[in-house]
Biopython code that builds the backbone (N, CA, C, O; Angstrom):
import numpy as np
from Bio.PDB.StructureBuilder import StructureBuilder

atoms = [
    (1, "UNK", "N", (-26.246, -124.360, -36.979)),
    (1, "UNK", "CA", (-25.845, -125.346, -37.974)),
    (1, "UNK", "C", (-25.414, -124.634, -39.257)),
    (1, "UNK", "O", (-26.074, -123.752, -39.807)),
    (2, "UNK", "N", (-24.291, -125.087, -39.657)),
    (2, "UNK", "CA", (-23.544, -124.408, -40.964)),
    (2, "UNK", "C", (-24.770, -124.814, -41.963)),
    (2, "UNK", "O", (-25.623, -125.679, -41.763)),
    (3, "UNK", "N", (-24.610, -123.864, -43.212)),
    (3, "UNK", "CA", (-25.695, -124.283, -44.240)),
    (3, "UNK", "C", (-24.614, -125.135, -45.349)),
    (3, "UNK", "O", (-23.815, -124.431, -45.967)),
    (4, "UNK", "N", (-24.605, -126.317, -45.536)),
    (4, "UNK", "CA", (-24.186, -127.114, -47.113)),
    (4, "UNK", "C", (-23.656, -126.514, -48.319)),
    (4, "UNK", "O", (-23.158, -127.206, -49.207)),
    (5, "UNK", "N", (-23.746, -125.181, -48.389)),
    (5, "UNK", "CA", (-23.640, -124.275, -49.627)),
    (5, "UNK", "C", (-22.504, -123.618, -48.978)),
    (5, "UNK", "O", (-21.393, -123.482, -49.490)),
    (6, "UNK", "N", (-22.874, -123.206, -47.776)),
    (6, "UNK", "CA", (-21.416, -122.467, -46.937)),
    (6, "UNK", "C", (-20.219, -123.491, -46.648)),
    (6, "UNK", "O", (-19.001, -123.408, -46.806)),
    (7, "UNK", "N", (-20.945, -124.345, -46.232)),
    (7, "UNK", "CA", (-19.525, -125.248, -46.187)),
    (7, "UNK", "C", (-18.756, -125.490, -47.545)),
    (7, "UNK", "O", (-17.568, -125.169, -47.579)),
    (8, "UNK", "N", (-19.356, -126.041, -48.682)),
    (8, "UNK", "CA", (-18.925, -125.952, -49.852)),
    (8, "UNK", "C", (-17.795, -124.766, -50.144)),
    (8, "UNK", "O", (-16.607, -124.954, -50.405)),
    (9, "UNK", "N", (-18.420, -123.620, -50.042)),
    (9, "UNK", "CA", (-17.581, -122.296, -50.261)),
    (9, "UNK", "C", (-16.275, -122.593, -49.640)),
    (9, "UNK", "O", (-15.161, -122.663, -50.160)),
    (10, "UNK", "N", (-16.789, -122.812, -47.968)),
    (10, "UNK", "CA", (-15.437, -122.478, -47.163)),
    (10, "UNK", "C", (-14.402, -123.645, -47.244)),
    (10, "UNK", "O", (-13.250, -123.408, -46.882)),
    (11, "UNK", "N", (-14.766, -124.996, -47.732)),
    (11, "UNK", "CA", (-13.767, -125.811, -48.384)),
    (11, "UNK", "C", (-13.174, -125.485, -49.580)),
    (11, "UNK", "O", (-12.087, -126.047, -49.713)),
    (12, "UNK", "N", (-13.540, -124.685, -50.623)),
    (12, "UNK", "CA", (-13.105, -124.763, -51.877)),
    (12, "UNK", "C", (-11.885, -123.239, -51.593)),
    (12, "UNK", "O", (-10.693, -123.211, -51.902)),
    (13, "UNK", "N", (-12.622, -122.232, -50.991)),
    (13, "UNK", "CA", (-11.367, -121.233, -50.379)),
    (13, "UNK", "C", (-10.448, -122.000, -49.481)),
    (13, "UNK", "O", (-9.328, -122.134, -49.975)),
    (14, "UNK", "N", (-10.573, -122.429, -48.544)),
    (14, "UNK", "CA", (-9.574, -123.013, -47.434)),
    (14, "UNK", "C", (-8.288, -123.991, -48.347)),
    (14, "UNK", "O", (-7.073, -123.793, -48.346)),
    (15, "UNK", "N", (-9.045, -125.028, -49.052)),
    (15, "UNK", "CA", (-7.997, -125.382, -50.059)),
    (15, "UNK", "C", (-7.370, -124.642, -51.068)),
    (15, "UNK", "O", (-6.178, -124.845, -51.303)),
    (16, "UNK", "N", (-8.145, -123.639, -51.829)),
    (16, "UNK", "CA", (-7.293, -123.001, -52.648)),
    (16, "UNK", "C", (-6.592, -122.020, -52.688)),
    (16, "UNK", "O", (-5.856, -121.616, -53.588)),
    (17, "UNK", "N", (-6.966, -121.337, -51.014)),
    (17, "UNK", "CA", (-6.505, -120.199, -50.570)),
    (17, "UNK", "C", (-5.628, -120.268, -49.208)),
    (17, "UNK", "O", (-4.853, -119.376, -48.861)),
    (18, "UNK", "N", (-5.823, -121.227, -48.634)),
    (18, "UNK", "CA", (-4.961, -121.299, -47.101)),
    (18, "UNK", "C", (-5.291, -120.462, -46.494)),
    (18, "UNK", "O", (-4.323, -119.946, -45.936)),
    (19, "UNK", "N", (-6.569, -119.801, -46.178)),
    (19, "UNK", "CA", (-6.796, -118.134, -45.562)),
    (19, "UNK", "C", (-6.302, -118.126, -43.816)),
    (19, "UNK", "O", (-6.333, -119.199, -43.214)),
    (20, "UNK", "N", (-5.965, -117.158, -43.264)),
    (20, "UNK", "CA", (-5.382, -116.943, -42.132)),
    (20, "UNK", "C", (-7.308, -116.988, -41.060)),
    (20, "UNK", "O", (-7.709, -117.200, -39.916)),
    (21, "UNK", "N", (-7.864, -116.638, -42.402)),
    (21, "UNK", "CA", (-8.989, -116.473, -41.507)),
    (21, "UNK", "C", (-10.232, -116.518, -42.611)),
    (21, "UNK", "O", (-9.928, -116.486, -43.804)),
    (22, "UNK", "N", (-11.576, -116.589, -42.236)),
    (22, "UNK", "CA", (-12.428, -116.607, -43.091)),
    (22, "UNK", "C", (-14.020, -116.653, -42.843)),
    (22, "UNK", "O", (-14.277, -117.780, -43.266)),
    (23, "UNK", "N", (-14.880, -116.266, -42.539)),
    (23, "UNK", "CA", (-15.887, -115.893, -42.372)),
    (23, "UNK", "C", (-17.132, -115.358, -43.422)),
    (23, "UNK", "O", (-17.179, -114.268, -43.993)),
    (24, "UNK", "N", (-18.077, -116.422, -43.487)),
    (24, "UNK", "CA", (-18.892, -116.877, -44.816)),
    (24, "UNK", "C", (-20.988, -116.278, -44.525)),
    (24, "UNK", "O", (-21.743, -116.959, -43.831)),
    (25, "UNK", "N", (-21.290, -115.414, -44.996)),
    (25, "UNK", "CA", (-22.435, -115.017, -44.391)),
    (25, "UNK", "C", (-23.623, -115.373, -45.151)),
    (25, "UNK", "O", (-23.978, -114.451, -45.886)),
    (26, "UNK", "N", (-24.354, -116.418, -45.212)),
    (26, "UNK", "CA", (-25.467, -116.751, -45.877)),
    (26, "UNK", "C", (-27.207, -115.370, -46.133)),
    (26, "UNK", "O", (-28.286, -115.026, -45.651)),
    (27, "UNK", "N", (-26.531, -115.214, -46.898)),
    (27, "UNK", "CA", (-28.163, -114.079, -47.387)),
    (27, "UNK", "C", (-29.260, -114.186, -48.123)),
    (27, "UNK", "O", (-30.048, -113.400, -48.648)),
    (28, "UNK", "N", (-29.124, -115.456, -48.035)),
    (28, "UNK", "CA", (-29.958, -115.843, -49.634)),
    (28, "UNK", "C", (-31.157, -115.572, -49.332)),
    (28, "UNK", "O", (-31.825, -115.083, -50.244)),
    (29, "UNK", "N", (-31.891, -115.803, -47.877)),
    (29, "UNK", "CA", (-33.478, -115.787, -47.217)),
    (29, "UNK", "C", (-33.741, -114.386, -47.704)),
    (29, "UNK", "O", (-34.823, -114.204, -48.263)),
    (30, "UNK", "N", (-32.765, -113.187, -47.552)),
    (30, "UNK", "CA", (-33.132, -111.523, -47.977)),
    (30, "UNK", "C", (-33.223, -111.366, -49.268)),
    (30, "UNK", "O", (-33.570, -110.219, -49.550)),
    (31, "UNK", "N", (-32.975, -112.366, -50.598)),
    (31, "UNK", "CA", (-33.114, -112.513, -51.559)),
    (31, "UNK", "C", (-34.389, -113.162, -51.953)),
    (31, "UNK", "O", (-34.790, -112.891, -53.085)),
    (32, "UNK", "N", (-34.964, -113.814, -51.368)),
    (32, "UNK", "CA", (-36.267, -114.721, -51.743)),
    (32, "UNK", "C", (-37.037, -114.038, -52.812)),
    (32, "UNK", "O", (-37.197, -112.823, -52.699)),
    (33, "UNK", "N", (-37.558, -114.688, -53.883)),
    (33, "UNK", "CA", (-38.318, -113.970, -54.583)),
    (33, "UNK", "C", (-37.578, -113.277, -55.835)),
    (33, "UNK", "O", (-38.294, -113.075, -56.815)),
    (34, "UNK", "N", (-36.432, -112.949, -55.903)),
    (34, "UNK", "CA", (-35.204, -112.671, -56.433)),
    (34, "UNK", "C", (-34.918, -113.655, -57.919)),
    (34, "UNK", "O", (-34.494, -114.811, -57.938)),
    (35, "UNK", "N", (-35.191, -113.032, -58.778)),
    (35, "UNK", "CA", (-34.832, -114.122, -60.095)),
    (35, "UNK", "C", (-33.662, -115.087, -59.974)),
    (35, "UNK", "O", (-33.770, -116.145, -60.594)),
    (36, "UNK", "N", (-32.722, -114.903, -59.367)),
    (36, "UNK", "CA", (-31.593, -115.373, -59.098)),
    (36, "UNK", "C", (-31.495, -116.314, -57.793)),
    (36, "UNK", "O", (-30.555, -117.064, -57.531)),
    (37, "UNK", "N", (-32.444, -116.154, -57.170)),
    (37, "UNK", "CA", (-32.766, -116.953, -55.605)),
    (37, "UNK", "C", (-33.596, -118.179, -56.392)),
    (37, "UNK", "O", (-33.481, -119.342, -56.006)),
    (38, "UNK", "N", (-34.624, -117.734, -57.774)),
    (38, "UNK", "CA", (-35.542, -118.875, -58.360)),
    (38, "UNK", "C", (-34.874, -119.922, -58.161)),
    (38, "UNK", "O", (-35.226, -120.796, -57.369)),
    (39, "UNK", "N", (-33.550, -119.973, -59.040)),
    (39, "UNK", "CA", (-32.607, -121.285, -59.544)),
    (39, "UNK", "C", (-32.225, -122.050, -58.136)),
    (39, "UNK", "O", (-31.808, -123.190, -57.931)),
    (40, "UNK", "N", (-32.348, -121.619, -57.786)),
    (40, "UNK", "CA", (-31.688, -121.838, -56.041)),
    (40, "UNK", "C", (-30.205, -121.456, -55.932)),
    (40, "UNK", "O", (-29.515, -122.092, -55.134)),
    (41, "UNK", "N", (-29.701, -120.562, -56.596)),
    (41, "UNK", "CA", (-28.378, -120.148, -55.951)),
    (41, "UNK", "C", (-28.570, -119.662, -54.967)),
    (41, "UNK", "O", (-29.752, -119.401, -54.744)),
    (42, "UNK", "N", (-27.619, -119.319, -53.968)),
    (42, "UNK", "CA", (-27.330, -118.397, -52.692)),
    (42, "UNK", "C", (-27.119, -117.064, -53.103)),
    (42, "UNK", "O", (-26.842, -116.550, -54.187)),
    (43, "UNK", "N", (-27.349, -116.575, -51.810)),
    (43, "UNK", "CA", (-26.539, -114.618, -52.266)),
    (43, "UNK", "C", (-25.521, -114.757, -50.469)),
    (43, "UNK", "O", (-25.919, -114.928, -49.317)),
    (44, "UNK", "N", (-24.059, -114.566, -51.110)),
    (44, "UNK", "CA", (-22.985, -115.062, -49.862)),
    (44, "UNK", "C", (-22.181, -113.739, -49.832)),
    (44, "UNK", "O", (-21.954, -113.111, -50.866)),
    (45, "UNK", "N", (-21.644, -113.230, -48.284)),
    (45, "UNK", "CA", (-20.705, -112.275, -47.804)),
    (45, "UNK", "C", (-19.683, -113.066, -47.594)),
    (45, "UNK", "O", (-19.736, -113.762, -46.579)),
    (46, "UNK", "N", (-18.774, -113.150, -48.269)),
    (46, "UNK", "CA", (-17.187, -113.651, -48.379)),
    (46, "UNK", "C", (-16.654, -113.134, -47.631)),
    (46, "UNK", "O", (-16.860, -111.990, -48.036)),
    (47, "UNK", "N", (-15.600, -112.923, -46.082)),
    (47, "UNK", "CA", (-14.637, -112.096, -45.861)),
    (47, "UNK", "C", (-13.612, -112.839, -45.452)),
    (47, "UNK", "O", (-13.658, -113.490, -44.409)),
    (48, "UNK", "N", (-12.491, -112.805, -46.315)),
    (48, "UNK", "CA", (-11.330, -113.771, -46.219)),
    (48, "UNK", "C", (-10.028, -112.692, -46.282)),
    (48, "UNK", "O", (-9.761, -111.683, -46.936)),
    (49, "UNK", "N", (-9.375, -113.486, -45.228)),
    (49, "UNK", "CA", (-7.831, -112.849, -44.891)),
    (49, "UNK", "C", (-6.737, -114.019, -45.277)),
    (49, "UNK", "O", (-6.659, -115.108, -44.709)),
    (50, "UNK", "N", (-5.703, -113.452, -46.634)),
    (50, "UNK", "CA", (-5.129, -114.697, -46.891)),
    (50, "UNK", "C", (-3.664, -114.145, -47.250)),
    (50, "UNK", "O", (-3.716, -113.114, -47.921)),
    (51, "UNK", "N", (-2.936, -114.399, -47.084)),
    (51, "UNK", "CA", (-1.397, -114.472, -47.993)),
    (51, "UNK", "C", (-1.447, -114.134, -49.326)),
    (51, "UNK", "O", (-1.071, -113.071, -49.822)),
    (52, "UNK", "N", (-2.057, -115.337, -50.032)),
    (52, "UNK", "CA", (-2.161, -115.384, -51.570)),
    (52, "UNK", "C", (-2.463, -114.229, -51.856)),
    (52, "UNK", "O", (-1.987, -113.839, -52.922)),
    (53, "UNK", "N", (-3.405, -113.151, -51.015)),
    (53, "UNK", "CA", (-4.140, -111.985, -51.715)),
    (53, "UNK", "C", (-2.547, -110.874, -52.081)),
    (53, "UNK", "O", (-2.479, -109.914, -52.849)),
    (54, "UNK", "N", (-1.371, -111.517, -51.147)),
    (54, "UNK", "CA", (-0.267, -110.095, -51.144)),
    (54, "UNK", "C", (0.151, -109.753, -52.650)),
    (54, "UNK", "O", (0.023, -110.665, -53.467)),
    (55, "UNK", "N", (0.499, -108.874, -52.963)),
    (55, "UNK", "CA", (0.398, -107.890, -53.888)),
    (55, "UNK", "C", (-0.184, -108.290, -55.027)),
    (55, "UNK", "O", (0.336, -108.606, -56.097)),
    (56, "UNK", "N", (-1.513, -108.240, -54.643)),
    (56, "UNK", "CA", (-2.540, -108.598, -56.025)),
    (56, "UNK", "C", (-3.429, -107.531, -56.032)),
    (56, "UNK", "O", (-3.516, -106.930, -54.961)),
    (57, "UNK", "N", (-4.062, -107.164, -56.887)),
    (57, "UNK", "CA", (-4.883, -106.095, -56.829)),
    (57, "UNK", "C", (-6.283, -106.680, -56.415)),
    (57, "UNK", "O", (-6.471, -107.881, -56.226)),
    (58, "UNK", "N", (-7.437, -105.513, -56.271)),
    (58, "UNK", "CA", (-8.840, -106.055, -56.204)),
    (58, "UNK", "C", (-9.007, -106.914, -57.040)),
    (58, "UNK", "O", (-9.060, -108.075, -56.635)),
    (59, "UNK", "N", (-9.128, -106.678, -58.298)),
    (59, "UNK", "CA", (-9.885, -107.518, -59.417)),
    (59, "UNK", "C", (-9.248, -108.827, -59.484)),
    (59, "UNK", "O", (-9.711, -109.648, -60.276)),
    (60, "UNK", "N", (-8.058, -109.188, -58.620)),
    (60, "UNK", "CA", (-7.113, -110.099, -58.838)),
    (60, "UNK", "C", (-7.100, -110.960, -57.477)),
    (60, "UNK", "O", (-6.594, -112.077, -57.367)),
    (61, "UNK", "N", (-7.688, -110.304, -56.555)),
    (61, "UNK", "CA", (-8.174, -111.064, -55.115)),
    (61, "UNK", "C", (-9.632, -111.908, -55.641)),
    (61, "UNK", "O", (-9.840, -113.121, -55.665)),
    (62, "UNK", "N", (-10.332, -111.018, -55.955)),
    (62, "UNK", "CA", (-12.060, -111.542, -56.438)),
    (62, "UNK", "C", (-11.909, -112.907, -57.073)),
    (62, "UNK", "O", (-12.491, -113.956, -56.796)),
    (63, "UNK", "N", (-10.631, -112.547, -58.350)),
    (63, "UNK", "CA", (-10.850, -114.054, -59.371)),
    (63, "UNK", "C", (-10.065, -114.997, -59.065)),
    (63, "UNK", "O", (-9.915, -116.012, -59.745)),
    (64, "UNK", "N", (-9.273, -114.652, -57.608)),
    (64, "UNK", "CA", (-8.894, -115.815, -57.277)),
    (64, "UNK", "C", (-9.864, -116.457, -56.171)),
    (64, "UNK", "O", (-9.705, -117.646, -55.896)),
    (65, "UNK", "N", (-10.646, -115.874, -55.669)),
    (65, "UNK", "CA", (-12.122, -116.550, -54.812)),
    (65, "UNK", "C", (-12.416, -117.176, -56.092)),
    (65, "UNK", "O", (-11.696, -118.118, -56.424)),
    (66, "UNK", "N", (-13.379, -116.797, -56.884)),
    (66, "UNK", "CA", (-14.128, -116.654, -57.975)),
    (66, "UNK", "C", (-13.932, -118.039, -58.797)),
    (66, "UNK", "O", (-14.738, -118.914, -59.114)),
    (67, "UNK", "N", (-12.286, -117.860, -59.052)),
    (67, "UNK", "CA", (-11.861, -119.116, -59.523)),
    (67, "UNK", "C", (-11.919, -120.610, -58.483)),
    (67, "UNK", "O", (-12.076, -121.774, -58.851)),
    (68, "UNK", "N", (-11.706, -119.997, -56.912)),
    (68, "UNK", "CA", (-11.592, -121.525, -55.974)),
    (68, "UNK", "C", (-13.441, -122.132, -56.081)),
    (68, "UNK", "O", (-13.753, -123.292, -56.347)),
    (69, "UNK", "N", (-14.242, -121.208, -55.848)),
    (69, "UNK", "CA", (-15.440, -121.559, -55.861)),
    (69, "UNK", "C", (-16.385, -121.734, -57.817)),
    (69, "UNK", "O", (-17.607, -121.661, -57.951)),
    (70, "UNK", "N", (-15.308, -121.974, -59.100)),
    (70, "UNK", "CA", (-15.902, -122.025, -60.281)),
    (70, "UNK", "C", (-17.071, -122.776, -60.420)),
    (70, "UNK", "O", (-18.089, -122.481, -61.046)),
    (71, "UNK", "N", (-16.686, -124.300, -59.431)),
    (71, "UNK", "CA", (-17.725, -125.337, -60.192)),
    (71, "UNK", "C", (-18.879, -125.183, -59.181)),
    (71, "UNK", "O", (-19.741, -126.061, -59.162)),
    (72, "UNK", "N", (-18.937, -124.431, -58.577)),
    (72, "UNK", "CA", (-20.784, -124.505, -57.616)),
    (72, "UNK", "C", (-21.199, -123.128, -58.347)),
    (72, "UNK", "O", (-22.421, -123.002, -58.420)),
    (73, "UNK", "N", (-20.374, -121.954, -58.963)),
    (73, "UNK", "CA", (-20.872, -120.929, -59.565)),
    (73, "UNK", "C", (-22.020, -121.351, -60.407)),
    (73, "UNK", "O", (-21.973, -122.189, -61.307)),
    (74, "UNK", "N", (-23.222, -120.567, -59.949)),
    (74, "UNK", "CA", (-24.521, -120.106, -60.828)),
    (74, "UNK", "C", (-24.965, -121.465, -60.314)),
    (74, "UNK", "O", (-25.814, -121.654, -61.186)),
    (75, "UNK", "N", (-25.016, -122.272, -59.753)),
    (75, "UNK", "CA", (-25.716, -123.462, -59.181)),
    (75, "UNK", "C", (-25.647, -123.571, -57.775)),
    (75, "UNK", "O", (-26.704, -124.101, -57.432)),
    (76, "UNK", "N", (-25.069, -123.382, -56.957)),
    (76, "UNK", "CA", (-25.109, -123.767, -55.217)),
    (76, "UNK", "C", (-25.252, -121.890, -55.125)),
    (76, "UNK", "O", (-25.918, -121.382, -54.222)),
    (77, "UNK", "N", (-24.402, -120.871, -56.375)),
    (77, "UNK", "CA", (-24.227, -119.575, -55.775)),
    (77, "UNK", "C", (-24.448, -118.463, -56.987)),
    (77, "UNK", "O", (-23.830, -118.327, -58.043)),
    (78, "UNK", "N", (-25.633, -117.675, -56.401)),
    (78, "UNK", "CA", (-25.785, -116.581, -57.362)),
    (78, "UNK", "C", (-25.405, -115.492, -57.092)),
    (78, "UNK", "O", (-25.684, -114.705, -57.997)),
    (79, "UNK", "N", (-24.708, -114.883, -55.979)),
    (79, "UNK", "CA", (-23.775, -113.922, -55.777)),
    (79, "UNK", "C", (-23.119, -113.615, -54.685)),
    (79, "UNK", "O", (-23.610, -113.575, -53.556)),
    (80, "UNK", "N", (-21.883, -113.366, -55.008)),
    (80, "UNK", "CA", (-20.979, -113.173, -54.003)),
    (80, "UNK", "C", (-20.755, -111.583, -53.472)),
    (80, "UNK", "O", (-20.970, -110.677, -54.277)),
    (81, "UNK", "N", (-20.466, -111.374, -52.565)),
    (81, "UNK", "CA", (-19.993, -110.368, -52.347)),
    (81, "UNK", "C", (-18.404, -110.483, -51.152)),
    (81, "UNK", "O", (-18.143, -111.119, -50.131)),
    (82, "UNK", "N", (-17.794, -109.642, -51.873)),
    (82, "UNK", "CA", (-15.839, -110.545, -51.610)),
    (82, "UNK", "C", (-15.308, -109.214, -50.694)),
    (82, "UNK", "O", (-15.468, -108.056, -51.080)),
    (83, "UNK", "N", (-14.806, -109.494, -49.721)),
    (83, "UNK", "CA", (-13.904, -108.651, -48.625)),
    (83, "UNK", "C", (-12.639, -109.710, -48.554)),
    (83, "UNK", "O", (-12.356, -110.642, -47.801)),
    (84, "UNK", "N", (-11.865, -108.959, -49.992)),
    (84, "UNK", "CA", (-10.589, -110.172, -49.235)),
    (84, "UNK", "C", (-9.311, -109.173, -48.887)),
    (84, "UNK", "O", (-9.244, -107.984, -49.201)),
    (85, "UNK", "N", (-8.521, -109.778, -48.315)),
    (85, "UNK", "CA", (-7.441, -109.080, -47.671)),
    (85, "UNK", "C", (-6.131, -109.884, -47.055)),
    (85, "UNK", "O", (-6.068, -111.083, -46.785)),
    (86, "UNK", "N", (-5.257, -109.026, -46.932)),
    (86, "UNK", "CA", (-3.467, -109.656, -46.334)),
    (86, "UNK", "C", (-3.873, -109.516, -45.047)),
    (86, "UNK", "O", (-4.778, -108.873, -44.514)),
    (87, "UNK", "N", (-2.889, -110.362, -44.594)),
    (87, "UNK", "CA", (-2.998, -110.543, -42.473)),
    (87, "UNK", "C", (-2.476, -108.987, -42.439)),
    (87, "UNK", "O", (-2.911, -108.470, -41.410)),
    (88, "UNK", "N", (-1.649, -108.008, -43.253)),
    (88, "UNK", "CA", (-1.374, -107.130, -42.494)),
    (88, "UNK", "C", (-2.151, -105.563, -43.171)),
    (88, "UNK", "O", (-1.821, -104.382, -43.270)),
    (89, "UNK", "N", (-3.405, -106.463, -43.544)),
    (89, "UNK", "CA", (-4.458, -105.273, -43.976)),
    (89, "UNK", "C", (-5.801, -105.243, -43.048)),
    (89, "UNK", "O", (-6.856, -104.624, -43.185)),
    (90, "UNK", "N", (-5.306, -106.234, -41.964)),
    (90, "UNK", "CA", (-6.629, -106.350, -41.074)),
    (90, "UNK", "C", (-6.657, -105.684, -39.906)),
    (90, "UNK", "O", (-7.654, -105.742, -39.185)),
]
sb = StructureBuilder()
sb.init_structure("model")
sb.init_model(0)
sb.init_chain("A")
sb.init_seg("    ")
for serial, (resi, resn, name, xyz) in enumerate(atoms, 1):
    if name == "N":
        sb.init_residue(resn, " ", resi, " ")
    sb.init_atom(name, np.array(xyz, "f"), 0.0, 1.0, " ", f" {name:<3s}", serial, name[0])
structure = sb.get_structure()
């Protein structure tokens, strides 16, 4: 069963990103205890393959995740970790 927080994610990329592909890894249980797990955010493995990412740099792939997922930031999610990439970087 998908977790509510993942689905969230993978709707807010899928719409703002069109990804060719996308795969969402819930970690938050290895966080427990974690000042940042307190609030109840998540700790999430992002790995998205998209178009939009073509000739953008790292820092410019991240804030466009960063930006699709703004309004659950620091509330559904306390950290991401981002593998994004072009269909012809996979």
């Amino acid at each position: 069963m998908t977790d509510s927080r993942t689905e969230m994610i993978q709707q807010r990329l899928a719409r703002e990103l069109s990804p060719v592909s996308i795969d969402i890894t819930d970690e938050s249980a290895k966080h427990a205890g974690h000042a940042g797990a307190a609030s109840g955010g998540g700790h999430f493995i992002v790995n998205i393959v998209a178009e939009a990412f073509r000739d953008k740099t790292l820092i410019q792939r991240h804030r466009q995740v960063y930006d699709a997922v703004d309004d659950i930031m620091h509330r559904e999610i306390h950290a991401l970790s981002i593998q994004a990439k072009t269909p012809d970087e996979v």
